[in-house]
MARTIBA-799533 format. One record per residue (C-alpha): z, y, x; residue number from 1; residue in three letters. Coordinates in steps of 0.1 Angstrom, whole numbers, plus 5000, padded with zeros to 4 digits. Each point is the difference from the previous one (the first is absolute). Example, Ala and Ser with C-alpha at 12.3 -4.5 7.8 and 13.67 -1.06 7.14 Angstrom:
! MARTIBA-799533
rec pz->5078&py->4955&px->5123&pos->1&code->ALA;
rec pz->4993&py->5034&px->5014&pos->2&code->SER;
END
This chain:
! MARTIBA-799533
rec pz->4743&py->4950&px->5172&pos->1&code->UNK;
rec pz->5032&py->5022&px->4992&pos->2&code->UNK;
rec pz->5003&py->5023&px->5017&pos->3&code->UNK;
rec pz->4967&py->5003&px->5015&pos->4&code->UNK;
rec pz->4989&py->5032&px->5015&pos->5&code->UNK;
rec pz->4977&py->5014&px->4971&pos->6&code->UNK;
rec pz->5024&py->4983&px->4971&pos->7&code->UNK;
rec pz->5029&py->5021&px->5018&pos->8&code->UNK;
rec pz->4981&py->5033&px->4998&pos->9&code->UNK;
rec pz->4995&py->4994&px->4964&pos->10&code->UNK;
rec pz->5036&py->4992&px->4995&pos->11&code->UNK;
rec pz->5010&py->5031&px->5019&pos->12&code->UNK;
rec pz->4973&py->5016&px->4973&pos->13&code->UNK;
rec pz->5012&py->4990&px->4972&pos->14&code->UNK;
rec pz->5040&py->5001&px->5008&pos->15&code->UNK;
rec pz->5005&py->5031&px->4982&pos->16&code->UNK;
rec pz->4981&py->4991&px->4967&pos->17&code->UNK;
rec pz->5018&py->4966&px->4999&pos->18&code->UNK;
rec pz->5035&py->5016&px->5005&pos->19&code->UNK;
rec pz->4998&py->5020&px->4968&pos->20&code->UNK;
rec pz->4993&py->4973&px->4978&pos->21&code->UNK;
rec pz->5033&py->4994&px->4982&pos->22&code->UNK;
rec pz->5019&py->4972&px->5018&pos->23&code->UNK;
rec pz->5016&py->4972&px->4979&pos->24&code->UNK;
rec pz->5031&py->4984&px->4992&pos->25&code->UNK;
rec pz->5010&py->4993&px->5030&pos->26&code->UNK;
rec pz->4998&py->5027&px->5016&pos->27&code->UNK;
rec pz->5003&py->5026&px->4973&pos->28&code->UNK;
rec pz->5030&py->5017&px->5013&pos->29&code->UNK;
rec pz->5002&py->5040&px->5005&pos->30&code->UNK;
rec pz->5028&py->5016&px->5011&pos->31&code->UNK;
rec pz->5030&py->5015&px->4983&pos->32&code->UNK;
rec pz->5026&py->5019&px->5004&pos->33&code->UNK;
rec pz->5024&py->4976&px->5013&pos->34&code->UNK;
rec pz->4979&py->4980&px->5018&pos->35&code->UNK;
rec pz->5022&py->5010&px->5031&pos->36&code->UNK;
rec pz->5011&py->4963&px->5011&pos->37&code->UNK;
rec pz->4964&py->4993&px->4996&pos->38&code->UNK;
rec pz->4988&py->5023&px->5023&pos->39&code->UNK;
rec pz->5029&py->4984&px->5029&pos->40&code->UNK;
rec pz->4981&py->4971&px->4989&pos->41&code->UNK;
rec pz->4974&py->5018&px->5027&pos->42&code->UNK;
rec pz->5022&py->5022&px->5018&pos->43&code->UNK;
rec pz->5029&py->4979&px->5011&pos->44&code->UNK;
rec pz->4995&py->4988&px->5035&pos->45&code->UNK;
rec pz->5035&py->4980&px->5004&pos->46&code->UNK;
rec pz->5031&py->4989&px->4986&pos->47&code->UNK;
rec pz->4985&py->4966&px->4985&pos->48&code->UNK;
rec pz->5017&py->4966&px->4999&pos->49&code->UNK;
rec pz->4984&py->4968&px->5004&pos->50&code->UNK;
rec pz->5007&py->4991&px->4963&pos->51&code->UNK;
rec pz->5007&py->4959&px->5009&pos->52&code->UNK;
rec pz->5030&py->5016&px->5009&pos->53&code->UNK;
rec pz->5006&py->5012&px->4962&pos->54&code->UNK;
rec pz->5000&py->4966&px->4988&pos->55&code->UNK;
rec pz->5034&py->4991&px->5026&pos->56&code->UNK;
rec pz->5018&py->5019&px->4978&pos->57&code->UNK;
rec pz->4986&py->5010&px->4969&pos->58&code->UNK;
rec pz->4992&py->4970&px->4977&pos->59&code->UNK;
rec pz->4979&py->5023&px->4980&pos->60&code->UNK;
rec pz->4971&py->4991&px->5027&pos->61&code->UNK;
rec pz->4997&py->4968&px->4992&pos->62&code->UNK;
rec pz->4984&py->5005&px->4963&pos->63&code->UNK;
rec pz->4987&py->5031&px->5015&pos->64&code->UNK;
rec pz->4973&py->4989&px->5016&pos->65&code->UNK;
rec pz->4983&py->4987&px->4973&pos->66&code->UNK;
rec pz->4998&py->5027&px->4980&pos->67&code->UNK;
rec pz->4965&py->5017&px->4990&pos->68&code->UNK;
rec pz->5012&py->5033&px->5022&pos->69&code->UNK;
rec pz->5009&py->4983&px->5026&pos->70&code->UNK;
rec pz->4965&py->4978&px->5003&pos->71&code->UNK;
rec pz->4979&py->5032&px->4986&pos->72&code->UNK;
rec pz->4980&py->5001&px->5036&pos->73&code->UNK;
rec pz->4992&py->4976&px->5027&pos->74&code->UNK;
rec pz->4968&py->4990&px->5030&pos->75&code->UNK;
rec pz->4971&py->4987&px->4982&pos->76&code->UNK;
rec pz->5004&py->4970&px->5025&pos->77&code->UNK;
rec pz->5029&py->4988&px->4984&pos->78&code->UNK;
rec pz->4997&py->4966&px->4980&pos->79&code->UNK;
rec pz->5004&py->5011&px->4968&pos->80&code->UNK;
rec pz->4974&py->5026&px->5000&pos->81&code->UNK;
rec pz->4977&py->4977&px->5017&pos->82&code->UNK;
rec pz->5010&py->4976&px->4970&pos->83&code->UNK;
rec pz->4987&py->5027&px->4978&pos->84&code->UNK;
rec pz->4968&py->5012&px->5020&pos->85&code->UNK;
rec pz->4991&py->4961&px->4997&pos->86&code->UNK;
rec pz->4995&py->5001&px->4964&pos->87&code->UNK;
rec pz->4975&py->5031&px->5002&pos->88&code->UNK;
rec pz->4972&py->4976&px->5004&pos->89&code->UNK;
rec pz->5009&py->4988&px->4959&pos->90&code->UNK;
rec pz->4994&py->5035&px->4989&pos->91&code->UNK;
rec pz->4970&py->5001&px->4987&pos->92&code->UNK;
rec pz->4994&py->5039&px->4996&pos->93&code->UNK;
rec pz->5008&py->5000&px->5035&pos->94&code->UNK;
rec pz->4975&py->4975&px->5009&pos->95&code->UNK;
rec pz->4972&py->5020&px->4979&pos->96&code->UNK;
rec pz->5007&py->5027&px->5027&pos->97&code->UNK;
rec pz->4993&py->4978&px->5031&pos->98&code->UNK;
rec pz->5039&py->5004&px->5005&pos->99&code->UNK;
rec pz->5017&py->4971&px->5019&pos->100&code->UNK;
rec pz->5035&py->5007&px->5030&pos->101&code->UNK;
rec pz->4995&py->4975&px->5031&pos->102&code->UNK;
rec pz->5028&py->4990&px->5016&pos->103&code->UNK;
rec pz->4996&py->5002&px->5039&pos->104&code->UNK;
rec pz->5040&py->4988&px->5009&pos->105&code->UNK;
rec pz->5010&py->5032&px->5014&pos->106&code->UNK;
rec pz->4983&py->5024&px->4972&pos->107&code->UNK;
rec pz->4988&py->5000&px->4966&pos->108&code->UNK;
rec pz->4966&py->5011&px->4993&pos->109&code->UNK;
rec pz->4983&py->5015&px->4973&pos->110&code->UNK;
rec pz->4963&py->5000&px->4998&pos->111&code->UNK;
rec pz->4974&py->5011&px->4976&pos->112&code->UNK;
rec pz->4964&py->5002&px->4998&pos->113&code->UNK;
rec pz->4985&py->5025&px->4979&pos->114&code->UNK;
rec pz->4967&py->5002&px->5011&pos->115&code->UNK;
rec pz->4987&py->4983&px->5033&pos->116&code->UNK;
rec pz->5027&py->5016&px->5020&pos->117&code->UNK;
rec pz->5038&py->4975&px->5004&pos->118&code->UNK;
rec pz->5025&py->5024&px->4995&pos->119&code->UNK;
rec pz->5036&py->4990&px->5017&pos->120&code->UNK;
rec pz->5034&py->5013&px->4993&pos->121&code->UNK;
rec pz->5030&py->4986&px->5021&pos->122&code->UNK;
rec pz->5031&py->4999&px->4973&pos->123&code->UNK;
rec pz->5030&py->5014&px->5010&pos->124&code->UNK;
rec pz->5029&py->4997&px->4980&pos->125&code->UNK;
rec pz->5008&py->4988&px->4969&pos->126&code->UNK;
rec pz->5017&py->5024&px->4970&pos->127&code->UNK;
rec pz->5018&py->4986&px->4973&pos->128&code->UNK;
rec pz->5028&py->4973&px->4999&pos->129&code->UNK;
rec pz->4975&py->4979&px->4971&pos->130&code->UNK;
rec pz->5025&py->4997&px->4977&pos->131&code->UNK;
rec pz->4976&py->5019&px->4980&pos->132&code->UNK;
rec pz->4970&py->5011&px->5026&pos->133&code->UNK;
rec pz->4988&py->5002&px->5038&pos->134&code->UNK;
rec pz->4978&py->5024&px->5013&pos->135&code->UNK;
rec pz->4987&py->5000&px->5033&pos->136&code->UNK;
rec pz->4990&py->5026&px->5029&pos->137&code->UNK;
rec pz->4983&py->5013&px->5028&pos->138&code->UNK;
rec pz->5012&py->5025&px->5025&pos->139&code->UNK;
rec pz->4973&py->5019&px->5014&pos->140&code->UNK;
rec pz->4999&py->5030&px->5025&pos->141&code->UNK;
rec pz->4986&py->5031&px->4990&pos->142&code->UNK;
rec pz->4983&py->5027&px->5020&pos->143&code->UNK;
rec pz->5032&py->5014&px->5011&pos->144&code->UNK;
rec pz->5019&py->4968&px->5006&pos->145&code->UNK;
rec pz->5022&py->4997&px->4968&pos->146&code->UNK;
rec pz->5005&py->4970&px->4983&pos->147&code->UNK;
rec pz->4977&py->4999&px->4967&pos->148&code->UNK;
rec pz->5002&py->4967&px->4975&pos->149&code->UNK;
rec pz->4975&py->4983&px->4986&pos->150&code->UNK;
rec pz->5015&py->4984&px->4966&pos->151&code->UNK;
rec pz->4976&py->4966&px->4995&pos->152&code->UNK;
rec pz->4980&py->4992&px->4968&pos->153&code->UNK;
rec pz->5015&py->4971&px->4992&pos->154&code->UNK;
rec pz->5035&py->4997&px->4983&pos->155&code->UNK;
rec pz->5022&py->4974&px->4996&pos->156&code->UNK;
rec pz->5016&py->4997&px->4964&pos->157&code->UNK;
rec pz->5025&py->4976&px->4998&pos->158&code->UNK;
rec pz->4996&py->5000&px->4960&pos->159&code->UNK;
rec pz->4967&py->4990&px->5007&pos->160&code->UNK;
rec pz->5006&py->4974&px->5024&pos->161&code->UNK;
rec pz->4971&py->5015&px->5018&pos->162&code->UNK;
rec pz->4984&py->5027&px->5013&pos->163&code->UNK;
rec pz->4981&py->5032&px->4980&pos->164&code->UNK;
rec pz->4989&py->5040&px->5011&pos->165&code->UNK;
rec pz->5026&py->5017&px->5015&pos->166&code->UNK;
rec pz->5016&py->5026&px->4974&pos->167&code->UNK;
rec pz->4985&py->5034&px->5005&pos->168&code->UNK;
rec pz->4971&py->4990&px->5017&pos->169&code->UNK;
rec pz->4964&py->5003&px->4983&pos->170&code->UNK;
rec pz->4987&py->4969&px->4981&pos->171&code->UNK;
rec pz->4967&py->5002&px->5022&pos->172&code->UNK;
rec pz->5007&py->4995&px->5034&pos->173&code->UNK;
rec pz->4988&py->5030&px->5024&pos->174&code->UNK;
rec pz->4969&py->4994&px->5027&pos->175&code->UNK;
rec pz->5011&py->5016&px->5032&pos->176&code->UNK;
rec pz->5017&py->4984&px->5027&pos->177&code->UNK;
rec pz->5033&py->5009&px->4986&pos->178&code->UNK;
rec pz->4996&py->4997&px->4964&pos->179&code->UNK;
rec pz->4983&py->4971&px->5000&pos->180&code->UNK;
rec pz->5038&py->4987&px->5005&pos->181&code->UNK;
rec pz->5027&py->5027&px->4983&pos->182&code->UNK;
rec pz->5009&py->5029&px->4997&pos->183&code->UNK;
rec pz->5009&py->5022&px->5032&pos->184&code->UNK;
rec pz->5033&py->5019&px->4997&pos->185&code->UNK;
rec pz->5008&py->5029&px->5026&pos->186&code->UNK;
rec pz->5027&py->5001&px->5023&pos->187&code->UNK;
rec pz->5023&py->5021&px->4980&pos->188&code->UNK;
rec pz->4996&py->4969&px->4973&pos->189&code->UNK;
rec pz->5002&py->4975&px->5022&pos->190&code->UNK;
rec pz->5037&py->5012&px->5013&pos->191&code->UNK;
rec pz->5009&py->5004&px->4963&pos->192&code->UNK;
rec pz->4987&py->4964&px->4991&pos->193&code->UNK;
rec pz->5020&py->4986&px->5029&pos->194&code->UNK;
rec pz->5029&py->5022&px->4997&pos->195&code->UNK;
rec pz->5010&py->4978&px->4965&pos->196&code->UNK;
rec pz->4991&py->4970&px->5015&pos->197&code->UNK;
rec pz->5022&py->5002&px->5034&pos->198&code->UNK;
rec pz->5033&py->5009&px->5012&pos->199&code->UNK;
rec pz->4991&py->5009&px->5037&pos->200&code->UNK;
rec pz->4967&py->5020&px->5004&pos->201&code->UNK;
rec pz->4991&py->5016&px->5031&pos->202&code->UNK;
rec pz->4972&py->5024&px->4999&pos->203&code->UNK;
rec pz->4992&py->5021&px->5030&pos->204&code->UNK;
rec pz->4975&py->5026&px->4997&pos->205&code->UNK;
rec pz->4985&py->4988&px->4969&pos->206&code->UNK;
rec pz->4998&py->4964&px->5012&pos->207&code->UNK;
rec pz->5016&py->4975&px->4982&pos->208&code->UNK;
rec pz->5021&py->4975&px->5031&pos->209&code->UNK;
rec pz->4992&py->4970&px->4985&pos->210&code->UNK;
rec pz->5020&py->4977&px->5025&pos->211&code->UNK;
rec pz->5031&py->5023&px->4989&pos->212&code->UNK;
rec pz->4997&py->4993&px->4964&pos->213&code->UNK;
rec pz->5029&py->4983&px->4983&pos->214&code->UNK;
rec pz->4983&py->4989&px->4966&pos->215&code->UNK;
rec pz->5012&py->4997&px->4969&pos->216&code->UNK;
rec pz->5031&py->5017&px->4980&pos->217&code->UNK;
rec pz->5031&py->4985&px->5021&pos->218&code->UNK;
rec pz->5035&py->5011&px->5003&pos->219&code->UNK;
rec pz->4998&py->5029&px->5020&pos->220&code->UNK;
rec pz->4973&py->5018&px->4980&pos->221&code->UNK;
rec pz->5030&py->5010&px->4975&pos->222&code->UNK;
rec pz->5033&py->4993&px->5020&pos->223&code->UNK;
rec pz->4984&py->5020&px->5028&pos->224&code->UNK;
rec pz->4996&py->4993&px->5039&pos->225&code->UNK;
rec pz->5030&py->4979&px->5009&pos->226&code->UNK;
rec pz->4999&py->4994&px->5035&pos->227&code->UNK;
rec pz->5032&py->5017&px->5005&pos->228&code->UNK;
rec pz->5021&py->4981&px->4972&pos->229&code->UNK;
rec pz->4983&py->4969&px->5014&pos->230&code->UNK;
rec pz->5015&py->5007&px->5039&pos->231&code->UNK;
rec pz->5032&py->5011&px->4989&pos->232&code->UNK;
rec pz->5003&py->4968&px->4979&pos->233&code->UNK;
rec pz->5004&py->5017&px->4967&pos->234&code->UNK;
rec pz->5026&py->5029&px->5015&pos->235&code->UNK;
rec pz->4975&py->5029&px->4995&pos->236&code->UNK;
rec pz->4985&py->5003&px->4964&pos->237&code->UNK;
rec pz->4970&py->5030&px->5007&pos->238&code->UNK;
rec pz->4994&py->5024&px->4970&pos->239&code->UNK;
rec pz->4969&py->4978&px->4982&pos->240&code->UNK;
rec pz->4991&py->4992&px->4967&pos->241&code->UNK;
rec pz->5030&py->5002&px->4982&pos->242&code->UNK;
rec pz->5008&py->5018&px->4971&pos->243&code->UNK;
rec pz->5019&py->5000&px->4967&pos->244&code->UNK;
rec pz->4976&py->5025&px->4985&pos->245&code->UNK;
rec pz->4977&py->4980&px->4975&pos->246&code->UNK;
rec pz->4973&py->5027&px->5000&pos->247&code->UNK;
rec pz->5001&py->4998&px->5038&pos->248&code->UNK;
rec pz->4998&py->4961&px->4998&pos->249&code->UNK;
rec pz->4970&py->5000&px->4973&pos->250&code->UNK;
rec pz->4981&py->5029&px->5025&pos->251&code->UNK;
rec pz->5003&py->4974&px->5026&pos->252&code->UNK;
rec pz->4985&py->4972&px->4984&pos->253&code->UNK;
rec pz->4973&py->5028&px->4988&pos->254&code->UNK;
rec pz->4990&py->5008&px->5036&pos->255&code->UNK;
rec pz->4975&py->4970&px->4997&pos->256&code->UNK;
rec pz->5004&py->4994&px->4961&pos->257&code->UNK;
rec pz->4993&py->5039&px->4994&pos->258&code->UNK;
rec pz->5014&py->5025&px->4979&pos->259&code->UNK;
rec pz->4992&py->5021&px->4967&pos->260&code->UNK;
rec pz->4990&py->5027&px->5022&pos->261&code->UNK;
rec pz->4975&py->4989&px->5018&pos->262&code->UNK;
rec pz->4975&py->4996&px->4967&pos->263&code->UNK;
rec pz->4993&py->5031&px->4980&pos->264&code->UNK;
rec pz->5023&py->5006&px->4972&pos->265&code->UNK;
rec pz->4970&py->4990&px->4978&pos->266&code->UNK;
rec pz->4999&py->4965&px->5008&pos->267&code->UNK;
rec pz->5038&py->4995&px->4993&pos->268&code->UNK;
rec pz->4994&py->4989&px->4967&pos->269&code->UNK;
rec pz->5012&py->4965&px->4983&pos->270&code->UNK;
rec pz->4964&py->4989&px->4990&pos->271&code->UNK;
rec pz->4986&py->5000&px->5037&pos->272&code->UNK;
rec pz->4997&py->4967&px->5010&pos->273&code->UNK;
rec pz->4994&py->5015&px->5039&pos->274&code->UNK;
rec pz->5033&py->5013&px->5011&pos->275&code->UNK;
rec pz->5011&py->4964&px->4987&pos->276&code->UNK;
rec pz->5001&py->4985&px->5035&pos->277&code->UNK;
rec pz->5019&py->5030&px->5012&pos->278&code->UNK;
rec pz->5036&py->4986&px->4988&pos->279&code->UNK;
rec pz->5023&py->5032&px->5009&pos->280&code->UNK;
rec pz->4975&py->5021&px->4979&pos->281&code->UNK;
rec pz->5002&py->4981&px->4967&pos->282&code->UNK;
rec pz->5039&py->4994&px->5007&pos->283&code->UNK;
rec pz->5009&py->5037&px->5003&pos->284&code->UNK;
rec pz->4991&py->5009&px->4969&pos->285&code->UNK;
rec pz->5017&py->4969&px->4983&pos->286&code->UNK;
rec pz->5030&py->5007&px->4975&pos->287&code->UNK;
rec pz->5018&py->4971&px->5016&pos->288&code->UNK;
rec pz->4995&py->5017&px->5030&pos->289&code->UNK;
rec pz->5009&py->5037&px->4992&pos->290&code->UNK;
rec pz->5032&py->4993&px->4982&pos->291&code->UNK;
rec pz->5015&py->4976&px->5025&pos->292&code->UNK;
rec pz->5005&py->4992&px->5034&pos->293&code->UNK;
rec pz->4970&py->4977&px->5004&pos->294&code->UNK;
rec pz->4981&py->4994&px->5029&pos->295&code->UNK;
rec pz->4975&py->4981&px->5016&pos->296&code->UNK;
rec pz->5029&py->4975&px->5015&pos->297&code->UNK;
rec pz->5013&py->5000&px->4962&pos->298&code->UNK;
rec pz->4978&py->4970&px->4995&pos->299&code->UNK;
rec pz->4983&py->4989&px->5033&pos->300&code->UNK;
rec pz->5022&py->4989&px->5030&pos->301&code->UNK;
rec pz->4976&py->5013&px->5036&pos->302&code->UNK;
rec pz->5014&py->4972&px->5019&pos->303&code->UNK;
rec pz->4988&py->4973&px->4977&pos->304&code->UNK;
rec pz->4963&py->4984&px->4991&pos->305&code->UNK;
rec pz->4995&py->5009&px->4962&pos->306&code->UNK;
rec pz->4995&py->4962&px->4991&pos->307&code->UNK;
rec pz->5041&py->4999&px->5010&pos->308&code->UNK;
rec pz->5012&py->5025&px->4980&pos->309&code->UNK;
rec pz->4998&py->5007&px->4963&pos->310&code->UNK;
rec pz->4986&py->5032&px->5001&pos->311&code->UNK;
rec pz->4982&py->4993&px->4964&pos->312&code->UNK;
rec pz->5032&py->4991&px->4986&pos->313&code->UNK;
rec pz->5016&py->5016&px->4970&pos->314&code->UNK;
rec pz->5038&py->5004&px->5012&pos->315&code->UNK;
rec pz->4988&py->5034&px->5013&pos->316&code->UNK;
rec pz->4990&py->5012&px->4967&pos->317&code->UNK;
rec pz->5034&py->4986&px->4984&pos->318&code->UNK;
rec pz->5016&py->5023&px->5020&pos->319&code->UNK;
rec pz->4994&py->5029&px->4976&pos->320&code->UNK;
rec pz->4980&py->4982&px->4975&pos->321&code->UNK;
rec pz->5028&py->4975&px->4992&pos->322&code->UNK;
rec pz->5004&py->4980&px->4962&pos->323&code->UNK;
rec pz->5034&py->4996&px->5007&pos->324&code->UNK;
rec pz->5007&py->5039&px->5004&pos->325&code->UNK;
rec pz->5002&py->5020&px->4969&pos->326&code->UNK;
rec pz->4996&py->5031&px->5023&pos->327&code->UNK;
rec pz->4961&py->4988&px->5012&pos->328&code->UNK;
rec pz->4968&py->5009&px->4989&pos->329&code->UNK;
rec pz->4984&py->4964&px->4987&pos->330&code->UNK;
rec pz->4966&py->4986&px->5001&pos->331&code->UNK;
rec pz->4986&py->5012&px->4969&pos->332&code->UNK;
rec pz->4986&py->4967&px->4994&pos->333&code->UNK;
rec pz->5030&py->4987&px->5006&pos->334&code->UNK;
rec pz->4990&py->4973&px->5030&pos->335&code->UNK;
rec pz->5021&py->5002&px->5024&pos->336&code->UNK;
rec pz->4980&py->4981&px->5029&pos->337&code->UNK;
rec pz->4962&py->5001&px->5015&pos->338&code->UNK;
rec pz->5008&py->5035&px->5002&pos->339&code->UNK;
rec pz->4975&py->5007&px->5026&pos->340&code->UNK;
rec pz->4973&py->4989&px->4982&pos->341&code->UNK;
rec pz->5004&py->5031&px->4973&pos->342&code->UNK;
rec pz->5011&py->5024&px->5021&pos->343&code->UNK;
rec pz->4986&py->4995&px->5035&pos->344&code->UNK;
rec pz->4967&py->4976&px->4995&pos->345&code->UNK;
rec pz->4980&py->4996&px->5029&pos->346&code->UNK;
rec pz->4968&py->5015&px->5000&pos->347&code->UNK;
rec pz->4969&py->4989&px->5011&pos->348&code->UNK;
rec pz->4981&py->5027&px->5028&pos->349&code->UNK;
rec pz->4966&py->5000&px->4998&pos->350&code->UNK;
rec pz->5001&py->4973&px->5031&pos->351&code->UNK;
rec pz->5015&py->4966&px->4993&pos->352&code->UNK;
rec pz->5033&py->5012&px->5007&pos->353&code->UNK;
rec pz->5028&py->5007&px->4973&pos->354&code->UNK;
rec pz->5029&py->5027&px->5010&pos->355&code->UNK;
rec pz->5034&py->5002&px->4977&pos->356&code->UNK;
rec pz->5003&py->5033&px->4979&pos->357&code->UNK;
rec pz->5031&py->5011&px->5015&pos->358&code->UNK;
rec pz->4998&py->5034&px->4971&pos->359&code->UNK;
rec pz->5029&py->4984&px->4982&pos->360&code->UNK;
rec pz->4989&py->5005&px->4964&pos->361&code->UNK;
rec pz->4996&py->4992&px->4965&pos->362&code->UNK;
rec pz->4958&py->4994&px->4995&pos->363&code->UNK;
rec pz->4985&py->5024&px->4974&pos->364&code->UNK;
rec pz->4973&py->4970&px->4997&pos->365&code->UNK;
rec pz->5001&py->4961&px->5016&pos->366&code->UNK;
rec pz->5000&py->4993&px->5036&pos->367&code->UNK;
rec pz->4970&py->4984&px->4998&pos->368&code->UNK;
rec pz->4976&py->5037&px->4998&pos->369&code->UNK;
rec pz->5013&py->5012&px->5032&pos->370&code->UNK;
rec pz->4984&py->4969&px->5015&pos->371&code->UNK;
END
């Protein structure tokens, strides 16, 4: 049984060889050089509003709220990710592994028998808003009392419409106590994976206040604690996230979305399919993007769920690539619509996930061959 007295000494054991291996999409997210809000993310002890009180005022909130950022974390025992867990038992890699989750009401358990031992893992929370994956985790204690993760096996793929190995993680599962159910990330990953996902995290010491969390990417993350603007009834406006500086703006949406400089220069490169899913990367070294004023808010409105907006649309590109301008460069095809499709395809990772190419560009050879 998890954690049992001999399995925990081989977790402790192995801690430090687990939280080297290369942690995945979820929680692949090292800092940068402006990854100062982030950091209050961890650091700010006060100032925070109860955001219902957003929505009296703001009418952004209502749309809000079912955006992808603003769903991107949440319990495990909530009933949408037991909706998901259900379907774990019609996976049928997953059964090969002995691999089922039982849920006991209050928890969700995962359990796996390798050999003649039953391994269990007690699910935590839930990563991902499944618009396009969830990934589930442990939180686990290490020998010093900071908050480790353990990122399950089993993902989620909404493309799929069910579940398949977790991106990152070996195709074989692992035989310890640990392995035999993820990967193990260490503390310092942990924070970083969480930092993304949350608006209000309290760490203390290395430990991770779990009760103190405010999941998911909500108002406050960018505008800011707002406690004070919220008691003075909109009279004080604090200093937050606002700025008129579009380099500042795209660095901001890079804290989690990353930025050039955090690959080596190498890897910049329009044939690598990896920094795909990295938008800011691609999009900074777009024409579109260096002779203009475009930013990430250029075609994708923060307070609204992408299936509301037109973000795909083509009245962005007419803004500089219009027919009825003499002064505009043209298609050289001359179509002047699925514009995306040529110059931003979505490409296919190597799990079943596709990202948009945001390098704005013309293709040297079809979209298909960076799939």
């Amino acid at each position: 049984m998890w954690p049992g007295s001999n399995q925990f000494a081989l977790f402790i054991s192995v801690a430090a060889i687990c939280g080297l291996i290369a942690f995945s999409m979820s929680c692949h997210l090292p800092g940068h050089p402006n990854a100062d809000y982030r950091g209050d993310v961890i650091s700010q002890t006060g100032g925070w509003a109860d955001e219902s009180s957003c929505a009296e005022c703001h009418n952004q909130s209502d749309e809000f709220s079912k955006t992808g950022h603003a769903n991107t974390l949440r319990r495990a025992e909530t009933p949408a990710s037991r909706a998901l867990l259900s379907k774990l038992s019609e996976c049928e890699a997953a059964l090969a592994e002995g691999t089922r989750v039982i849920d006991e009401g209050d928890q969700l358990i995962a359990e796996t028998s390798p050999d003649a031992v039953l391994h269990r893992l007690k699910l935590d929370w839930c990563f991902g808003s499944g618009m396009h994956a969830t990934t589930w985790v442990s939180t686990l204690p290490d020998s010093h009392g900071n908050t480790d993760t353990l990122e399950y096996r089993w993902t989620w793929f909404t493309s799929l419409q069910g579940f398949a190995v977790t991106p990152g993680q070996p195709a074989q599962r692992g035989d310890s106590s640990v392995s035999v159910h993820g990967l193990l990330f260490d503390g310092s990953k942990a924070r970083r994976c969480f930092s993304c996902h949350s608006t209000v995290l309290p760490v203390s010491s290395g430990q991770i206040e779990e009760d103190g969390i405010h999941p998911g990417v909500t108002c406050q993350r960018c505008h800011g604690p707002r406690e004070e603007h919220v008691r003075s009834e909109g009279e004080i406006h604090p200093v937050g996230w606002t700025t008129s500086d579009r380099m500042e703006s795209v660095r901001r949406c890079a804290v989690c979305h990353r930025l050039p400089e955090e690959r080596p220069a190498a890897d910049i490169r329009p044939d690598n399919p990896a920094i795909v899913r990295f938008q800011p990367m691609g999009l900074q070294q777009s024409a579109c993007f260096l002779k203009s004023e475009m930013r990430c808010t250029t075609c994708h409105d923060p307070h609204r769920p992408m299936d509301a907006q037109d973000s795909a649309g083509i009245w962005q590109c007419l803004q500089c690539h219009n027919p009825e301008d003499d002064t505009h460069t043209l298609c050289g095809l001359g179509r002047n619509d699925d514009c995306l499709r040529c110059h931003m395809p979505a490409v296919q990772m190597e799990f079943p996930v596709k990202f948009t190419d945001h390098w704005i560009r013309v293709l040297k050879q079809p979209a298909e061959s960076l799939q």
